[in-house]
Backbone as numpy.savetxt, mean C-alpha at the origin, in Angstrom:
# Nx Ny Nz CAx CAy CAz Cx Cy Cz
-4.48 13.28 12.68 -3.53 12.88 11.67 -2.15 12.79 12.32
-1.29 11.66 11.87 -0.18 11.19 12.09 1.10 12.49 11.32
1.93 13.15 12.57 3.23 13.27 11.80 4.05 12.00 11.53
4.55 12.23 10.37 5.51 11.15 9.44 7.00 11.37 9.59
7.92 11.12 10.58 9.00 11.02 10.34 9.97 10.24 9.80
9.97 10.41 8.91 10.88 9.46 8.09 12.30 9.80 7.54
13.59 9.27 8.04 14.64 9.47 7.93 15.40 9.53 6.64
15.03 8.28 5.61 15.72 8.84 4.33 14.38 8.23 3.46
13.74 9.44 2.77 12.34 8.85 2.36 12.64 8.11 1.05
14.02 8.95 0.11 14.08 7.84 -0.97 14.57 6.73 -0.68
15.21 6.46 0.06 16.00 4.90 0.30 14.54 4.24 0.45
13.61 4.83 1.45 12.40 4.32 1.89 11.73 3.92 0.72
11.29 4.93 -0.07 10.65 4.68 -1.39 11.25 3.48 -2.18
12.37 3.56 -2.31 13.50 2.24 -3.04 13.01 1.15 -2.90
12.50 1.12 -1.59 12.80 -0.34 -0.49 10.93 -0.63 -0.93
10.31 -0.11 -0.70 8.65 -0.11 -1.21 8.86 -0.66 -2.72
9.49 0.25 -3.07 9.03 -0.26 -4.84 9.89 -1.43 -4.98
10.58 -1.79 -4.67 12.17 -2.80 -5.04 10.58 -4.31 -4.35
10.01 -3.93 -3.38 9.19 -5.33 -2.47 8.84 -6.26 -3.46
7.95 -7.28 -2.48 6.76 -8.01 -3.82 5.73 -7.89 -2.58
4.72 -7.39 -3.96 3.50 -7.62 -3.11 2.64 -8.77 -4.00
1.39 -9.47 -2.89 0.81 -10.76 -3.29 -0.57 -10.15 -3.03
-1.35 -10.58 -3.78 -2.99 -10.41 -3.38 -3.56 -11.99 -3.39
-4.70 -12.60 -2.31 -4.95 -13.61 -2.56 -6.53 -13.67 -2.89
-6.68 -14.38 -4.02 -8.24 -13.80 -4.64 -8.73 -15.59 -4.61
-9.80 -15.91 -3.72 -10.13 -17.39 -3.84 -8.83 -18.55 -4.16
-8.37 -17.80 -3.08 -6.73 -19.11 -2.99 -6.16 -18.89 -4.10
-5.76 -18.35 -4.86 -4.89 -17.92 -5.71 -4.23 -16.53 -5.71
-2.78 -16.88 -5.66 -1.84 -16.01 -5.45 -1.68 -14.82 -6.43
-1.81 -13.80 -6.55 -1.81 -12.62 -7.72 -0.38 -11.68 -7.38
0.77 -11.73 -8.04 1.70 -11.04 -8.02 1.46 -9.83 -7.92
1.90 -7.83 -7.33 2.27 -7.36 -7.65 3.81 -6.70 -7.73
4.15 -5.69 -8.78 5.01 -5.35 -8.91 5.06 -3.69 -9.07
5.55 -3.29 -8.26 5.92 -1.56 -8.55 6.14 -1.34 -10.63
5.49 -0.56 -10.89 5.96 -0.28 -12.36 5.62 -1.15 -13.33
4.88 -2.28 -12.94 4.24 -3.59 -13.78 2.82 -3.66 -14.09
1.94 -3.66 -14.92 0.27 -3.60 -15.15 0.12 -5.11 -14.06
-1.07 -5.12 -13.46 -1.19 -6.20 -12.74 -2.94 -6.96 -13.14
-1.98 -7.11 -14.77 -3.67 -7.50 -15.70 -4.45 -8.83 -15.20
-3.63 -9.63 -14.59 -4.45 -10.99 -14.60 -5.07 -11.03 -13.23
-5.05 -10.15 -12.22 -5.60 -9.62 -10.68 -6.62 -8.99 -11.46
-6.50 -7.80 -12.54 -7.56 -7.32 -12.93 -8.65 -8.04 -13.74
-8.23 -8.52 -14.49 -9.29 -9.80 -15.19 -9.85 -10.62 -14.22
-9.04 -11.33 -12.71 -9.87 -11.97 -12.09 -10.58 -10.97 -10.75
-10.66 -9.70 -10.59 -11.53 -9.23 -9.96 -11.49 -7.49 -10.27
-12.27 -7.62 -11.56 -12.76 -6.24 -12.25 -12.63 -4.97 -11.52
-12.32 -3.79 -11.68 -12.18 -2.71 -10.93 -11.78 -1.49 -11.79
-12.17 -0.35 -11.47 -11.39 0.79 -11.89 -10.48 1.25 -11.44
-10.02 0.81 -10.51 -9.22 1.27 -9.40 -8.62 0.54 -8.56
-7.43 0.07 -7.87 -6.62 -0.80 -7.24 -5.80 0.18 -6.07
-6.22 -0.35 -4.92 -5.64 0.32 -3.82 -4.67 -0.99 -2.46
-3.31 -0.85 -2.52 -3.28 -1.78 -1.56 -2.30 -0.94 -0.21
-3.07 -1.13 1.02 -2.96 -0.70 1.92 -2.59 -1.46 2.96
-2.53 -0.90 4.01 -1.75 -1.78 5.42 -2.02 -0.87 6.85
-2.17 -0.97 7.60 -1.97 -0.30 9.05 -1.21 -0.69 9.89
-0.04 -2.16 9.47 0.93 -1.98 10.22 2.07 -1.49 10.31
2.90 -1.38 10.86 4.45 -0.75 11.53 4.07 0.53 10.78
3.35 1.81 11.09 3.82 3.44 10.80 5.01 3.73 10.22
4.64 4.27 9.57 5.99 4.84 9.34 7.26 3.77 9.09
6.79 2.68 8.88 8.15 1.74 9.07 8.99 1.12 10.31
8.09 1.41 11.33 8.53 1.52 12.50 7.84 0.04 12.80
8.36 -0.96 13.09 8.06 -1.87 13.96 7.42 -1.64 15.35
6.54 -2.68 14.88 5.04 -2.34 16.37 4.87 -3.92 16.46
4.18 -3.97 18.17 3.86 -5.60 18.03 2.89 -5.95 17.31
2.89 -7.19 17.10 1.73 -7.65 16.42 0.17 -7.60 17.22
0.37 -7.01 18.52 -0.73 -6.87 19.59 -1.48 -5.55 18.85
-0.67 -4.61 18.54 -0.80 -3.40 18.31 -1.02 -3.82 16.57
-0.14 -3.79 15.44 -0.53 -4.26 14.50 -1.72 -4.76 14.04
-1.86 -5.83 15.10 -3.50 -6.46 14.68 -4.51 -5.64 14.97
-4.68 -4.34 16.13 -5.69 -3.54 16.58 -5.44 -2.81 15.58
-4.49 -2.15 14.93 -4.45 -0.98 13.81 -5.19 -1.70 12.87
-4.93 -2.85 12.19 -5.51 -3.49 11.38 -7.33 -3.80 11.53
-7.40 -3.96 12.61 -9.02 -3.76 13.07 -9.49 -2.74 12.65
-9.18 -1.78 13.08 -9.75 -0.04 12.65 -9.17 -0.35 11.23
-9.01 -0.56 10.37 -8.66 0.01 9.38 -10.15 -0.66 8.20
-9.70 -2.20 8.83 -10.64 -3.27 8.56 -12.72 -2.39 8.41
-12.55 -2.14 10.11 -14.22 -1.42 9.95 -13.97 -0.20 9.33
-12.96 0.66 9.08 -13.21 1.98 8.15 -13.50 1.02 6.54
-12.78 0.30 6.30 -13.56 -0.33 5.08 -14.78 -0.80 4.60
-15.06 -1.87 5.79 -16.28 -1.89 5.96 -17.46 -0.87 5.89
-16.83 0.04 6.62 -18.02 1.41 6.69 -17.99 2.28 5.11
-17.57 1.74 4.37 -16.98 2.75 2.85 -17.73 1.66 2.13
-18.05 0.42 2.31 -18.09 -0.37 1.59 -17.71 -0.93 0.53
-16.06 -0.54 1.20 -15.08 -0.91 -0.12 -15.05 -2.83 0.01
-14.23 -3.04 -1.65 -14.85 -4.85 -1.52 -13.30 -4.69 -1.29
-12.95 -5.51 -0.49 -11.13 -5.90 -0.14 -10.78 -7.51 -0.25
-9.18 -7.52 -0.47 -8.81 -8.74 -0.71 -7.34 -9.03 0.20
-7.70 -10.29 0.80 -6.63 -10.44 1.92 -4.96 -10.04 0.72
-4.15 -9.59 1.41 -2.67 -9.07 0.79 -1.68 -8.65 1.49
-0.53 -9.08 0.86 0.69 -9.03 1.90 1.90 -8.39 1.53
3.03 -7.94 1.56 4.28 -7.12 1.37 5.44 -7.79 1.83
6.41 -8.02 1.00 7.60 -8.51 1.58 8.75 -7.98 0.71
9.69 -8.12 1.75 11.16 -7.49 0.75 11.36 -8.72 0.19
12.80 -8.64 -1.08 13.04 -9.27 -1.87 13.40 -10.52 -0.86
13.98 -10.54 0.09 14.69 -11.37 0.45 14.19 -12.61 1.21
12.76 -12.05 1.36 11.76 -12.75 2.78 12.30 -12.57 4.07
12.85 -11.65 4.31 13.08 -11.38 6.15 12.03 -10.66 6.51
11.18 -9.72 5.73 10.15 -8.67 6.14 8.86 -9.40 5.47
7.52 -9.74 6.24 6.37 -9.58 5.48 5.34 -9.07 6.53
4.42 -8.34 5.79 3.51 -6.96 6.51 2.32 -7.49 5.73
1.07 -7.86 6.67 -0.56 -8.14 6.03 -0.29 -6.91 5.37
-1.73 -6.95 4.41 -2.58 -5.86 4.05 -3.68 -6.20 3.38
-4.14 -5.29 2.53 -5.36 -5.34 1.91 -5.13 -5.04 0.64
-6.01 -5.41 -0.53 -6.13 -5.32 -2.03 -7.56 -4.25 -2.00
-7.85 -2.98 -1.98 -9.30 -2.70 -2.13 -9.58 -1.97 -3.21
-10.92 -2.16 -3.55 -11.22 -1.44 -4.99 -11.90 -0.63 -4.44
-11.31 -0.15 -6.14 -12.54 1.73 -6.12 -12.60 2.63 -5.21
-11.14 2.88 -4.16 -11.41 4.06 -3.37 -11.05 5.17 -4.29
-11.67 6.58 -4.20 -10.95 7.84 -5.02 -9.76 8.13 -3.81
-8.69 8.70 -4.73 -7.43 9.19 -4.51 -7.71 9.58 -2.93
-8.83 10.45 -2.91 -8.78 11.49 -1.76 -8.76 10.78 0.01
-9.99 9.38 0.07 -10.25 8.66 0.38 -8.62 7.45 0.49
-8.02 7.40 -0.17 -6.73 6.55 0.06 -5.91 7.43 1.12
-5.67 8.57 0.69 -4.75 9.80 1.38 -5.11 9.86 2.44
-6.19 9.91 2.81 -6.97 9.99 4.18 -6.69 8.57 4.98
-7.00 7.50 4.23 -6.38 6.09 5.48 -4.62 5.96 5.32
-4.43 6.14 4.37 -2.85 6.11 4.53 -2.32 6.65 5.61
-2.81 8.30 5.93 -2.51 9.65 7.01 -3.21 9.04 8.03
-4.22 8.30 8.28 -4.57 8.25 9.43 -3.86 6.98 10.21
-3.70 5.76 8.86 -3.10 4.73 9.92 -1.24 4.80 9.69
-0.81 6.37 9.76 0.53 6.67 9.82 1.27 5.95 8.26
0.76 5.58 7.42 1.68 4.85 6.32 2.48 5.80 5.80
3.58 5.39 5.45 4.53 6.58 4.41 4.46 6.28 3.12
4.00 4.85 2.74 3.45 5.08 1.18 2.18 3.76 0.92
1.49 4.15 -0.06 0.44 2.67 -0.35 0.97 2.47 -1.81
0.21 1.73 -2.28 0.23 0.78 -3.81 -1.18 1.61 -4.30
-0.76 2.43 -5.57 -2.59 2.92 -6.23 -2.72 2.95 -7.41
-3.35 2.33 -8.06 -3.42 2.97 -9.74 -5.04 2.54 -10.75
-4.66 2.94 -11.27 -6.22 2.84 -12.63 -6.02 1.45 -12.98
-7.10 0.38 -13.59 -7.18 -0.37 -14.52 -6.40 -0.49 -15.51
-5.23 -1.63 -16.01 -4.53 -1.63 -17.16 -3.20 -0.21 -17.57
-3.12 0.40 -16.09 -1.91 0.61 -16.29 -1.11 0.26 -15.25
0.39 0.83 -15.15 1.25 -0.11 -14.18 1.04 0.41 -13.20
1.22 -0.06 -11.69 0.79 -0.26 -10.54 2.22 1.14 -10.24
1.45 2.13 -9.35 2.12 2.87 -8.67 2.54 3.09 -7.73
3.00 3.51 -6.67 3.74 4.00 -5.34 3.50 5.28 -5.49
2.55 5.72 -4.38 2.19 6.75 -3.89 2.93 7.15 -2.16
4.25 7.69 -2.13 4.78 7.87 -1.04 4.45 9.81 -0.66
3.91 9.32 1.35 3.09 10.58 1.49 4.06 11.04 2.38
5.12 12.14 1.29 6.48 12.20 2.10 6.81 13.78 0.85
7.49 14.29 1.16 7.38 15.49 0.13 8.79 14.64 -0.44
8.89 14.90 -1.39 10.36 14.44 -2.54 11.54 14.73 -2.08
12.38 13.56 -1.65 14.30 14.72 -1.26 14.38 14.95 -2.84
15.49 15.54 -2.35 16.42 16.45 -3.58 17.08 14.90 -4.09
17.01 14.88 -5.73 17.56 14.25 -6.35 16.95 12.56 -6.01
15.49 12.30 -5.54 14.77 11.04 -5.58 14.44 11.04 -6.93
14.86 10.22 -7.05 14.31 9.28 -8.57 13.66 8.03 -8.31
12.78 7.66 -7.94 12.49 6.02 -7.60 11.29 6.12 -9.23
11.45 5.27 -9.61 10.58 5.07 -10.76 8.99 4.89 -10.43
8.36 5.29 -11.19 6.73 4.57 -10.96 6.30 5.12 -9.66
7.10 6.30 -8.96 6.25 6.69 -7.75 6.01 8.25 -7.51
5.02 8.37 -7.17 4.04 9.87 -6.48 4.37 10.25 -5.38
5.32 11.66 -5.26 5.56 11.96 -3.88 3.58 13.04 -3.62
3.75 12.63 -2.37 2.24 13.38 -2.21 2.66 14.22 -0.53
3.09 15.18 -0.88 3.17 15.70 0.46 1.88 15.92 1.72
1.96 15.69 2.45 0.67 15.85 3.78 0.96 17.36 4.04
């Protein structure tokens, strides 16, 4: 398991929830939003559960895309091996200067997310139930006086 150093985790958290994330389900683009139900992703691919993940840049840390794409490999066959069903997905700040692959996967339990998050160094994923709003799960213990809305500090 990855130590997480992360310099200001709420600004960090801010910057996660403030993003847009996209899921692409048979060529069609599926919005998400930190704090928003993400019903019409759920109507077009059923689930109890919504997990969106990534293995690139740790921690926030910019890595090449040499390295990026191998993290993304391992992350790829740990899915495979879970036989979770995944959906190509991506992360970008508001502005489009930043976008980071990832994945859309269903039905991992909590415990099982915590575990690839910690292993491929992430400081936070996207997780929540069916038909309610999409959360931020940051794996960072809480500063003093974080308020970011819609998110789970989960200490390691």
């Amino acid at each position: 398991m990855r130590e997480l150093q992360i310099v200001d985790a709420a600004e960090l958290a801010s910057t996660y929830a403030a993003a847009e994330y996209v899921v692409v389900l048979d060529g069609d683009a599926f919005p998400l939003r930190v704090g928003e139900p993400a019903l019409d992703l759920e109507a077009y691919a059923p689930a109890s559960r919504y997990t969106f993940i990534t293995a690139w840049n740790p921690a926030s840390q910019p890595r090449s895309d040499t390295a990026n794409e191998a993290a993304d490999a391992l992350l790829v066959a740990q899915l495979e091996t879970l036989g979770a069903t995944r959906h190509p997905a991506w992360a970008q700040d508001v502005a489009g200067r930043w976008r980071e692959p990832g994945w859309l996967v269903a039905d991992l339990d909590a415990s099982t997310v915590l575990r690839l998050a910690e292993e491929f160094g992430q400081a936070g994923v996207l997780d929540w139930a069916a038909s309610e709003p999409v959360r931020l799960r940051m794996l960072a213990s809480p500063p003093a006086g974080a308020a970011v809305a819609h998110t789970d500090w989960l200490p390691a």
